[in-house]
PDB file with SEQRES, HELIX, SHEET and CRYST1 records, atoms N, CA, C and O in Angstrom:
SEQRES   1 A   73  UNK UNK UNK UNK UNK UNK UNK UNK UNK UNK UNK UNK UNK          
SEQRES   2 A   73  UNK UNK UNK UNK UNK UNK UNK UNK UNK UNK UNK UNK UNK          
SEQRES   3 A   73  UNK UNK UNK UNK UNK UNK UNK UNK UNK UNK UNK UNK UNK          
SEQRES   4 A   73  UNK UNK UNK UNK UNK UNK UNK UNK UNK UNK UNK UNK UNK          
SEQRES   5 A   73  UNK UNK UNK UNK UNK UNK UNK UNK UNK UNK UNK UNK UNK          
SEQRES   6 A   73  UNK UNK UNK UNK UNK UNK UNK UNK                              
HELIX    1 AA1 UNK A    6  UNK A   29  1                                  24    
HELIX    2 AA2 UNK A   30  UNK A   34  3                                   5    
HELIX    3 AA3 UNK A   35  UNK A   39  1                                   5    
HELIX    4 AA4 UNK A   57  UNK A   68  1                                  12    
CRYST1    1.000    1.000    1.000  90.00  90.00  90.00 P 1           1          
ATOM      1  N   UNK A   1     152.695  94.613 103.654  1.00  0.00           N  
ATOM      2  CA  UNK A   1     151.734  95.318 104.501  1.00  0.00           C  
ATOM      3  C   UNK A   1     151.540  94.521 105.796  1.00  0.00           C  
ATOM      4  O   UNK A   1     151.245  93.329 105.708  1.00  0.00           O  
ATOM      5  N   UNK A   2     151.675  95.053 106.884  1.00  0.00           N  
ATOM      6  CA  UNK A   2     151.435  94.805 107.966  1.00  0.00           C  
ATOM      7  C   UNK A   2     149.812  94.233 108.600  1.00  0.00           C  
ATOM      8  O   UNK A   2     148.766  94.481 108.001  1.00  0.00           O  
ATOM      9  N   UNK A   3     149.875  93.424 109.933  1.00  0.00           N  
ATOM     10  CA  UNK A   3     148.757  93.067 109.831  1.00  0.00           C  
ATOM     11  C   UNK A   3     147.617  94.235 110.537  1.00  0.00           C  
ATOM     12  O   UNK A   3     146.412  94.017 110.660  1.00  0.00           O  
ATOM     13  N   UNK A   4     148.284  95.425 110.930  1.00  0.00           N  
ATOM     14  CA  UNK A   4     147.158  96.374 111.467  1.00  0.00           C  
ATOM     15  C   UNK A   4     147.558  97.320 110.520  1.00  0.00           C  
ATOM     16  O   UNK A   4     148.377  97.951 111.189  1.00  0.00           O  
ATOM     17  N   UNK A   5     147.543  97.768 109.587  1.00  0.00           N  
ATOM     18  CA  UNK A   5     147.177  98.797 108.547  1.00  0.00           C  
ATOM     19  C   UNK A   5     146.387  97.730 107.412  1.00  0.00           C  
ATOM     20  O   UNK A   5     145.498  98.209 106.708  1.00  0.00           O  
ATOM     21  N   UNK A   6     146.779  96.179 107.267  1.00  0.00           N  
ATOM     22  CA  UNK A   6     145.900  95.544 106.401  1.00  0.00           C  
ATOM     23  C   UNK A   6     143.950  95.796 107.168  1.00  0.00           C  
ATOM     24  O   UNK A   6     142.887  95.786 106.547  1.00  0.00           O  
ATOM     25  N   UNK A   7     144.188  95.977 108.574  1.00  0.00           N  
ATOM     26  CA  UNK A   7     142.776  95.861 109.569  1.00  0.00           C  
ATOM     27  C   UNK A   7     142.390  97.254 109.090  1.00  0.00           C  
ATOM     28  O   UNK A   7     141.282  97.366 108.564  1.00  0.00           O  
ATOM     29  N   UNK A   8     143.157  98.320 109.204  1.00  0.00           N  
ATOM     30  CA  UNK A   8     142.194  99.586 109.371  1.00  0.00           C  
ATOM     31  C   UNK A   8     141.941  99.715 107.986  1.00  0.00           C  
ATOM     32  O   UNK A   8     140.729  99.916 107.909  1.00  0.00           O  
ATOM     33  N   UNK A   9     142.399  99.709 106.923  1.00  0.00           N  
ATOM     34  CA  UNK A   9     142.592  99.411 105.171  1.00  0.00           C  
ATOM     35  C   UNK A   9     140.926  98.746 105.178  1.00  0.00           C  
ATOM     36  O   UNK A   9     140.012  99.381 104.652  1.00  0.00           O  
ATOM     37  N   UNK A  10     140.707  97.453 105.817  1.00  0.00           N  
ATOM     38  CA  UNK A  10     139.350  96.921 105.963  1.00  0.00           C  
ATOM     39  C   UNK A  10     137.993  98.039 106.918  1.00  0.00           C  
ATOM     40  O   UNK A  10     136.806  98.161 106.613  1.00  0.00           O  
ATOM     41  N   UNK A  11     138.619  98.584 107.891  1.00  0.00           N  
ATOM     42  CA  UNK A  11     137.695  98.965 108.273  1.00  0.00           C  
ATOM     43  C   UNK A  11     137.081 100.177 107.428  1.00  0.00           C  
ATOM     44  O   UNK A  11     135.959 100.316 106.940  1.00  0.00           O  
ATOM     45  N   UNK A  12     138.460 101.191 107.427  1.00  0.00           N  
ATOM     46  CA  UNK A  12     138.101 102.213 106.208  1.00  0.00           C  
ATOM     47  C   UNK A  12     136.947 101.662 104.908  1.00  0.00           C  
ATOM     48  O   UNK A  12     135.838 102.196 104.898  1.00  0.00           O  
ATOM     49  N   UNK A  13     137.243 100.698 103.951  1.00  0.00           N  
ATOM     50  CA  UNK A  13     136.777 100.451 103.409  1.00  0.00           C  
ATOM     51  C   UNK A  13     135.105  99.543 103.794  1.00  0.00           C  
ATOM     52  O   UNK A  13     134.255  99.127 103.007  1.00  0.00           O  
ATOM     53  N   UNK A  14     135.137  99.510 104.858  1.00  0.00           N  
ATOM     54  CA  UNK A  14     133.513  98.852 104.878  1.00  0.00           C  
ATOM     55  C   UNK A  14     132.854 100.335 105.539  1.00  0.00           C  
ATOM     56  O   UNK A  14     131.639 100.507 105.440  1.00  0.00           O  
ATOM     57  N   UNK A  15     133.427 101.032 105.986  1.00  0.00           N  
ATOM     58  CA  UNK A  15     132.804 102.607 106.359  1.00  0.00           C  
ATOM     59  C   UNK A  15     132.523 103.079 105.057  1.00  0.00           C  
ATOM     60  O   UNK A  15     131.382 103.486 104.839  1.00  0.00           O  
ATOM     61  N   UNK A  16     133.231 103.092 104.297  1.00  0.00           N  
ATOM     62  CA  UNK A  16     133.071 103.718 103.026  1.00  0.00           C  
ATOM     63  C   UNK A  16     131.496 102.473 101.810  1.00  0.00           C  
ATOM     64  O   UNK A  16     130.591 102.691 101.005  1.00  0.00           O  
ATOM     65  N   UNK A  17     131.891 101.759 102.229  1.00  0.00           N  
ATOM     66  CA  UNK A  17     130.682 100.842 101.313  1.00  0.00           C  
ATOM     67  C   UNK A  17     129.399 101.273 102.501  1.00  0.00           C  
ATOM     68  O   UNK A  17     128.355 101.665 101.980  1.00  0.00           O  
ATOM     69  N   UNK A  18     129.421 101.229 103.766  1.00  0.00           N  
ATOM     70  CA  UNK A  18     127.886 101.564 104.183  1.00  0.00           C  
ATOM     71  C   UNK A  18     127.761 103.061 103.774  1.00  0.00           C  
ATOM     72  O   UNK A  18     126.758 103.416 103.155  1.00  0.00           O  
ATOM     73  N   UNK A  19     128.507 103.744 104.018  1.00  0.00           N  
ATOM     74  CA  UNK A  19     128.310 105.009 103.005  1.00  0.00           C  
ATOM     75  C   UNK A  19     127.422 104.937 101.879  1.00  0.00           C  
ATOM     76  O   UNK A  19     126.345 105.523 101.765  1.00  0.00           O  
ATOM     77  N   UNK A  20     127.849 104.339 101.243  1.00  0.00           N  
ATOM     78  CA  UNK A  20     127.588 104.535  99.876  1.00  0.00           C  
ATOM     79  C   UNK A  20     126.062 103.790  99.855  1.00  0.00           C  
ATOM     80  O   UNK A  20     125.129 104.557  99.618  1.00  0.00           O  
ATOM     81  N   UNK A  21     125.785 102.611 100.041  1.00  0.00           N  
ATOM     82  CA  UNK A  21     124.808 101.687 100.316  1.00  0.00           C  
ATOM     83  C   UNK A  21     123.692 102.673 101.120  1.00  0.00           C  
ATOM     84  O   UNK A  21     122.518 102.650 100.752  1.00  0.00           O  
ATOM     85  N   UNK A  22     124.130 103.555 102.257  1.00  0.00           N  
ATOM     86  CA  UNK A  22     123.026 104.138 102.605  1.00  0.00           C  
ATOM     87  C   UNK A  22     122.836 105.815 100.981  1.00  0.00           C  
ATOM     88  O   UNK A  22     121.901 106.126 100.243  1.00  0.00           O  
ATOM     89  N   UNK A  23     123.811 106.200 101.103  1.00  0.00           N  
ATOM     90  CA  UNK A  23     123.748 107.366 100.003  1.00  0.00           C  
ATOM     91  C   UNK A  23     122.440 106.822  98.620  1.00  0.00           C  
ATOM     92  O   UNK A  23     121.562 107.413  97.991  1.00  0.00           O  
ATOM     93  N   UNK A  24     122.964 105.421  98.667  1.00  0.00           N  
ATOM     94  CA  UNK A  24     121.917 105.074  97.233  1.00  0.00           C  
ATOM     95  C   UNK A  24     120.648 104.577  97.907  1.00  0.00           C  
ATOM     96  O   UNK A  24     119.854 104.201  97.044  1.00  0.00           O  
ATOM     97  N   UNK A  25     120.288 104.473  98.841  1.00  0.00           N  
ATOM     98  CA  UNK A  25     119.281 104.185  99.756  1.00  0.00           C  
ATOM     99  C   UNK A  25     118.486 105.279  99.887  1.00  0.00           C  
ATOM    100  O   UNK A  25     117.343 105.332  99.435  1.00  0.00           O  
ATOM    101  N   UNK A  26     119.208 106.449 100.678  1.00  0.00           N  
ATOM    102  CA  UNK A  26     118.662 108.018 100.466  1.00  0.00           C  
ATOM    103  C   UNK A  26     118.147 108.399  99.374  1.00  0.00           C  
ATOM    104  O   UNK A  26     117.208 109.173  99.189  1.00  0.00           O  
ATOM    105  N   UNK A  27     118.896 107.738  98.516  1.00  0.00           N  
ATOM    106  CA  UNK A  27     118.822 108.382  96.592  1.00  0.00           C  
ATOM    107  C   UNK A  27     117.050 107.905  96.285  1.00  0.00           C  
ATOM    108  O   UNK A  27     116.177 108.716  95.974  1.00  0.00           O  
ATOM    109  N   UNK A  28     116.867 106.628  96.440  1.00  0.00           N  
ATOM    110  CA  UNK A  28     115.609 106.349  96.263  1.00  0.00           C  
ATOM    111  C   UNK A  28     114.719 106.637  97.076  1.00  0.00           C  
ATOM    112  O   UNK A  28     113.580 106.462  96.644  1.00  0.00           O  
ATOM    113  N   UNK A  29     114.805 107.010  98.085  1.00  0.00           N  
ATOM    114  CA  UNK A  29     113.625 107.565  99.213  1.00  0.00           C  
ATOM    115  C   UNK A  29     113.568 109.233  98.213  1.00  0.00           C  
ATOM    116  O   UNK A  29     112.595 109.699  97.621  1.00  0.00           O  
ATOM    117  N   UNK A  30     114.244 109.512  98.269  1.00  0.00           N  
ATOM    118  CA  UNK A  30     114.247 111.215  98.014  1.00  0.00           C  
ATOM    119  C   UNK A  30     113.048 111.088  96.234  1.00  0.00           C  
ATOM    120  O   UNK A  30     111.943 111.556  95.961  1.00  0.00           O  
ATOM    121  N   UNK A  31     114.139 110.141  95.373  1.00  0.00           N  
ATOM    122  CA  UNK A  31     113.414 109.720  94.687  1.00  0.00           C  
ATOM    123  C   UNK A  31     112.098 109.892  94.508  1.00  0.00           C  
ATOM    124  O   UNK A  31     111.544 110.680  93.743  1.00  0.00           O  
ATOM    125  N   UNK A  32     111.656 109.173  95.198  1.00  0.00           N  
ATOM    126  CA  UNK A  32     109.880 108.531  95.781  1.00  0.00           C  
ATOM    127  C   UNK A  32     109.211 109.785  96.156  1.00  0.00           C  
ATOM    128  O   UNK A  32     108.084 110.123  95.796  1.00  0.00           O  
ATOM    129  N   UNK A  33     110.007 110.438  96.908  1.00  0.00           N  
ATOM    130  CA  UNK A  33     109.461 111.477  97.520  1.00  0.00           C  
ATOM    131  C   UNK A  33     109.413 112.938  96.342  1.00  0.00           C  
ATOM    132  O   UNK A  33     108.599 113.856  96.441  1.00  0.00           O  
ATOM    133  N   UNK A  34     110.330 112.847  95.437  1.00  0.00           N  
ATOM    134  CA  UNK A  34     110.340 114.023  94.327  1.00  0.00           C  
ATOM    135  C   UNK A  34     109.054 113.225  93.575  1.00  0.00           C  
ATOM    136  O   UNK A  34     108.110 113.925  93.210  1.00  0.00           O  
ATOM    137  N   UNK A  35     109.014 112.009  93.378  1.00  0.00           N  
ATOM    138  CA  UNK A  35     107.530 111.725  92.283  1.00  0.00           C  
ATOM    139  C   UNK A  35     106.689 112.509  92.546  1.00  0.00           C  
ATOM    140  O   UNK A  35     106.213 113.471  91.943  1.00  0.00           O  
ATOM    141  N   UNK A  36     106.486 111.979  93.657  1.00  0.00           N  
ATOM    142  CA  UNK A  36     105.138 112.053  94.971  1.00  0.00           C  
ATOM    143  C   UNK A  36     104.775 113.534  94.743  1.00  0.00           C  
ATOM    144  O   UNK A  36     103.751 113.810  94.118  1.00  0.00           O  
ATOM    145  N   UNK A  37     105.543 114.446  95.207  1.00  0.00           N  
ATOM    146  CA  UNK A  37     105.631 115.831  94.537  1.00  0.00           C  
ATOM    147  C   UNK A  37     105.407 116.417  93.972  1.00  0.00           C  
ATOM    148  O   UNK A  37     104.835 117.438  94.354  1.00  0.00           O  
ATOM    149  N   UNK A  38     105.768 116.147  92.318  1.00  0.00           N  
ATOM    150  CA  UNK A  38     105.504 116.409  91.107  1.00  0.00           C  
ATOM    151  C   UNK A  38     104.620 115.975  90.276  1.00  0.00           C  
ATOM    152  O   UNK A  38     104.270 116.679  89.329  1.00  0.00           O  
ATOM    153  N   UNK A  39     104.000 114.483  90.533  1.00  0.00           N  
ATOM    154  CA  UNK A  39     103.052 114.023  90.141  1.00  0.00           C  
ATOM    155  C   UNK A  39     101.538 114.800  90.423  1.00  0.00           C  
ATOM    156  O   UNK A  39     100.625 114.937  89.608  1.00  0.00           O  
ATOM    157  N   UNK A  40     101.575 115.150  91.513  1.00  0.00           N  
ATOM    158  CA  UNK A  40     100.518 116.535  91.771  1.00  0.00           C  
ATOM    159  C   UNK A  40     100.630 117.277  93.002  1.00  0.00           C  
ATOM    160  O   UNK A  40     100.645 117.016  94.205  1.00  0.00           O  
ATOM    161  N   UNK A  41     100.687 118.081  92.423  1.00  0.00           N  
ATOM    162  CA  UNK A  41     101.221 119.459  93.625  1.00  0.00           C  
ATOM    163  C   UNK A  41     100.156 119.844  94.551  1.00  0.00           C  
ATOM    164  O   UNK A  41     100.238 119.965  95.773  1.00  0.00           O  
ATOM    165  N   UNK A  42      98.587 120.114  93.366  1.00  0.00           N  
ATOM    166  CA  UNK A  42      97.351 120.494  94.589  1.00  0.00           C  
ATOM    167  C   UNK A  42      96.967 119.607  95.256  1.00  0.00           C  
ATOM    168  O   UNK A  42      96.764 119.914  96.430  1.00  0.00           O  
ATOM    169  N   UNK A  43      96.638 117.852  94.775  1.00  0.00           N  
ATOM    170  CA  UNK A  43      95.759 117.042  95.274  1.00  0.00           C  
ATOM    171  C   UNK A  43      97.413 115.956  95.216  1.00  0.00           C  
ATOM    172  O   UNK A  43      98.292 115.799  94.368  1.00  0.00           O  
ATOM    173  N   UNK A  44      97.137 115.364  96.732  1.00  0.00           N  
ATOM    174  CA  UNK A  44      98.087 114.442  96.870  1.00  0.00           C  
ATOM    175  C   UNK A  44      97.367 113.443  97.911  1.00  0.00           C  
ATOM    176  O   UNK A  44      97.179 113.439  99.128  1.00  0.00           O  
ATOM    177  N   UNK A  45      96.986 112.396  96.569  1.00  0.00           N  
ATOM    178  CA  UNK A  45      96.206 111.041  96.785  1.00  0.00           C  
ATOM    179  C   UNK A  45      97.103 110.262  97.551  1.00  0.00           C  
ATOM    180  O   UNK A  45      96.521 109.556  98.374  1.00  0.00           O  
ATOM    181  N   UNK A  46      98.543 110.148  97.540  1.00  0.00           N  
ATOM    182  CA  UNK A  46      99.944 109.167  97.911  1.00  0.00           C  
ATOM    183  C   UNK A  46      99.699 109.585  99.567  1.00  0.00           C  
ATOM    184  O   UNK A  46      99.244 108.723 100.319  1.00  0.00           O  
ATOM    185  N   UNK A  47     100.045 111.040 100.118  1.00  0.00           N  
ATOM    186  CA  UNK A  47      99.518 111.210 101.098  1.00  0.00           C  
ATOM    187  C   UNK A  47      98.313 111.987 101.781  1.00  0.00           C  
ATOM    188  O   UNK A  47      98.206 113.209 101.880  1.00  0.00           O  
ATOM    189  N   UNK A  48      97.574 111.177 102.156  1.00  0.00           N  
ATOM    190  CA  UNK A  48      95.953 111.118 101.739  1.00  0.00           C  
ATOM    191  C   UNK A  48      95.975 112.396 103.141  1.00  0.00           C  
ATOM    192  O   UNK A  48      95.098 113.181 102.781  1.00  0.00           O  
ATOM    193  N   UNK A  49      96.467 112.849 104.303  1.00  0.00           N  
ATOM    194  CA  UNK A  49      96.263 113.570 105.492  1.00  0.00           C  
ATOM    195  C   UNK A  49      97.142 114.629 105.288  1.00  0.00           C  
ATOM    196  O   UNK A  49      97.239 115.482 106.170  1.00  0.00           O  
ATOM    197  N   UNK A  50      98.097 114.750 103.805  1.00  0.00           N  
ATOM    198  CA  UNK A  50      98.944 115.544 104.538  1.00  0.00           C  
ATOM    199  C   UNK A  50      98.840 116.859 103.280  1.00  0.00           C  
ATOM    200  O   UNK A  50      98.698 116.756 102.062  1.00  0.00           O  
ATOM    201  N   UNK A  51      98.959 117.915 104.037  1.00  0.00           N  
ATOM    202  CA  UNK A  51      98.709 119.471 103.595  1.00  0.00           C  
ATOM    203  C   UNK A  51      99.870 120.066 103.019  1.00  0.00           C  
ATOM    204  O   UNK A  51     100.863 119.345 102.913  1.00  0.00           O  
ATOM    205  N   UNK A  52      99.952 121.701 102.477  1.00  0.00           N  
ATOM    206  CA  UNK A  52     100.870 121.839 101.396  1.00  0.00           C  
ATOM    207  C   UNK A  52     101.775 122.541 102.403  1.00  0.00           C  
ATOM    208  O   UNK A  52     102.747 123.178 101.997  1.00  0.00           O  
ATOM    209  N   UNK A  53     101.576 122.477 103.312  1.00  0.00           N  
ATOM    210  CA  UNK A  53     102.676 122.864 104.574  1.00  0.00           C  
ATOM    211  C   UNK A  53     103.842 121.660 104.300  1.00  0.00           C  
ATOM    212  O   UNK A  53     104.951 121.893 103.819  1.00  0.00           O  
ATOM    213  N   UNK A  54     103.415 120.501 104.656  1.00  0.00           N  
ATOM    214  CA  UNK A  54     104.179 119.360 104.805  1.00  0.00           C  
ATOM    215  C   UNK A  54     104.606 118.542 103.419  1.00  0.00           C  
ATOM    216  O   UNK A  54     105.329 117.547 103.357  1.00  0.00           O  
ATOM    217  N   UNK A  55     104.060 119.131 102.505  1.00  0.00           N  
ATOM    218  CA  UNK A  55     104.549 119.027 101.099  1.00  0.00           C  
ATOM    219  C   UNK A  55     105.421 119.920 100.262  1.00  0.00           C  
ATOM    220  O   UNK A  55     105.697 119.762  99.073  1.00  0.00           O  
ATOM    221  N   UNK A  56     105.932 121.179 101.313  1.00  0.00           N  
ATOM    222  CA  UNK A  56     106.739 121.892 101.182  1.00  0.00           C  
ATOM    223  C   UNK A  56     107.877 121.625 101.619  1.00  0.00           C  
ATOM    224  O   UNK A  56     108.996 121.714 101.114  1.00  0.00           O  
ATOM    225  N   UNK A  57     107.419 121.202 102.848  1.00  0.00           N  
ATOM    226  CA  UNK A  57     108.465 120.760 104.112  1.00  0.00           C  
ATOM    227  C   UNK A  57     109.521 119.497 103.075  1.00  0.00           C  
ATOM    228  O   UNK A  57     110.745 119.408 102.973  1.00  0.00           O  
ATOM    229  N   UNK A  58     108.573 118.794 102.538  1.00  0.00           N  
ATOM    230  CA  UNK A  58     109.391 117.533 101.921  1.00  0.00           C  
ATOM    231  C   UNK A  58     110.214 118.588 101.160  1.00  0.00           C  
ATOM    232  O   UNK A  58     111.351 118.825 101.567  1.00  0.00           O  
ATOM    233  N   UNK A  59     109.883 119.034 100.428  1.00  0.00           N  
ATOM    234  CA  UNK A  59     110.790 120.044  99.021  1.00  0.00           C  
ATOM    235  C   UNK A  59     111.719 120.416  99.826  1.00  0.00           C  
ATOM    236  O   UNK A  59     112.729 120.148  99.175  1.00  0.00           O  
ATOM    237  N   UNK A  60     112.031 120.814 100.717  1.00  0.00           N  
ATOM    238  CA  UNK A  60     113.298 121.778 101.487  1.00  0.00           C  
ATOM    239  C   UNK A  60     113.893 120.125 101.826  1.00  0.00           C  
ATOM    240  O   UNK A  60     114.908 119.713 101.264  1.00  0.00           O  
ATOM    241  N   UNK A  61     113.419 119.609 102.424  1.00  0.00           N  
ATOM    242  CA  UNK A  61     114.264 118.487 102.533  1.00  0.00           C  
ATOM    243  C   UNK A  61     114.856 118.027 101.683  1.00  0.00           C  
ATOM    244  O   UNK A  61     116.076 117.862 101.705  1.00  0.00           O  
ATOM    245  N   UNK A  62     113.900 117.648 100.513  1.00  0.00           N  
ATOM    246  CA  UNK A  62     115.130 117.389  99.088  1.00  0.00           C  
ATOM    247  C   UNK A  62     115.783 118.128  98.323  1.00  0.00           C  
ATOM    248  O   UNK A  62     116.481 117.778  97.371  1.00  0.00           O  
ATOM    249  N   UNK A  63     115.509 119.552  98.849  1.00  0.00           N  
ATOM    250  CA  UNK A  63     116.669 120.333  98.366  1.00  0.00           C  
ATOM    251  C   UNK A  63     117.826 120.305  99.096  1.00  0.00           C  
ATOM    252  O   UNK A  63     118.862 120.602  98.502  1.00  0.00           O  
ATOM    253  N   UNK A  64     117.877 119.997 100.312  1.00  0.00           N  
ATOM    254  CA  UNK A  64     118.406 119.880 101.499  1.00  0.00           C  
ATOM    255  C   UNK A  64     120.032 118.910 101.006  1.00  0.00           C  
ATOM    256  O   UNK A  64     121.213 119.148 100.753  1.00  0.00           O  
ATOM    257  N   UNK A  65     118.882 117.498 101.121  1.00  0.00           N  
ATOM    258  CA  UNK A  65     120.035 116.567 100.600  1.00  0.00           C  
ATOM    259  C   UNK A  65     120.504 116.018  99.253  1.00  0.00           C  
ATOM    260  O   UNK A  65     121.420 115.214  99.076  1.00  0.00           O  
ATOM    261  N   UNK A  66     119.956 116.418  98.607  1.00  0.00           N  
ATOM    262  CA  UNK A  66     120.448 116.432  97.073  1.00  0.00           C  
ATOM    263  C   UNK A  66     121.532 117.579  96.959  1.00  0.00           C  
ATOM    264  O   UNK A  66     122.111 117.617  95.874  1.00  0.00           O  
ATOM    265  N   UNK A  67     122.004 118.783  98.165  1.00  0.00           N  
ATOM    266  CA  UNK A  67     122.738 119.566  97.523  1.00  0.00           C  
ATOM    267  C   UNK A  67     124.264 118.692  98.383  1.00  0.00           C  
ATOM    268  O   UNK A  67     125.398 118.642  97.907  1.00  0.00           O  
ATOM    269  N   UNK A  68     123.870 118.176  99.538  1.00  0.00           N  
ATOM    270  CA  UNK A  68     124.497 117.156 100.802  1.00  0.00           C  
ATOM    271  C   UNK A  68     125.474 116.233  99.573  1.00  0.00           C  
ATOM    272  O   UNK A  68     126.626 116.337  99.153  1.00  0.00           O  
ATOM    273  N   UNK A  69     124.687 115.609  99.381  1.00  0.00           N  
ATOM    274  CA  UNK A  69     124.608 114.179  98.583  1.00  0.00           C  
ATOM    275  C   UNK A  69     125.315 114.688  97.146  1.00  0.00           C  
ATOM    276  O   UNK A  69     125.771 113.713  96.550  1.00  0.00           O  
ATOM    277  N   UNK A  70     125.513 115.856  96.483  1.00  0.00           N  
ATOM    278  CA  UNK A  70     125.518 116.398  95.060  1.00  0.00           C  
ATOM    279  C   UNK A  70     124.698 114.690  94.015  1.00  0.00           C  
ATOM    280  O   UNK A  70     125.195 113.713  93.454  1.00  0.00           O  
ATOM    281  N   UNK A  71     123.032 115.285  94.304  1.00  0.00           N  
ATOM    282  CA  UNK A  71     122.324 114.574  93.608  1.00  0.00           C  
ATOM    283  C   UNK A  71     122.012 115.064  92.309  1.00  0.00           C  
ATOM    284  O   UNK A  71     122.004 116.295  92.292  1.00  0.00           O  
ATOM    285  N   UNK A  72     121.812 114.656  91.468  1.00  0.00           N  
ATOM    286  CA  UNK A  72     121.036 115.284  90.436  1.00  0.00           C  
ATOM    287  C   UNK A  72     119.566 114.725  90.177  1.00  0.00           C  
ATOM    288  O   UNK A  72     119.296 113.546  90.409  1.00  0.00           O  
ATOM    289  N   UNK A  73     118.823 115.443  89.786  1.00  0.00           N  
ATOM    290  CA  UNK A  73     117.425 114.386  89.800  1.00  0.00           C  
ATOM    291  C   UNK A  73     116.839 114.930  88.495  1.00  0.00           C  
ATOM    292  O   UNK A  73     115.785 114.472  88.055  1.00  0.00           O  
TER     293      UNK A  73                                                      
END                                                                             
C-alpha cells in the first residue's frame, strides 16, 4: 500500500469514528430527552418554563432522529 491511499484509508477512518462518537452522543441526549418526556407528560418539573407546545416539539425531534440514526429506544 502506498503512502497516499495508506493517508486517505486514515482519514476515511477518523471521519467515520467522529461519526460514530457523535451518533452515540446524539443517542444519549435524545435519551435524556425521551425520559424527560415520559416520565410526565402533564407536569414537567425537568423543564420548569417550558409548555406542551415545546414538549411536543421535542417528540418530533426524536422521532425525527431516531428514524435518521435507525435508533431504537
Amino acid at each position: 500500500m502506498n503512502y497516499e491511499t495508506e493517508n486517505k484509508l486514515m482519514m476515511l477512518s477518523n471521519i467515520y469514528n467522529r461519526f460514530v462518537v457523535f451518533k452515540l452522543n446524539f443517542y444519549k441526549k435524545l435519551k435524556v430527552i425521551k425520559q424527560k418526556i415520559t416520565k410526565n407528560s402533564d407536569q414537567v418539573p425537568f423543564f420548569p418554563n417550558v409548555g406542551k407546545k415545546r414538549l411536543f416539539k421535542y417528540k418530533k425531534i426524536l422521532e425525527k432522529y431516531s428514524k435518521i440514526f435507525l435508533i431504537d429506544f
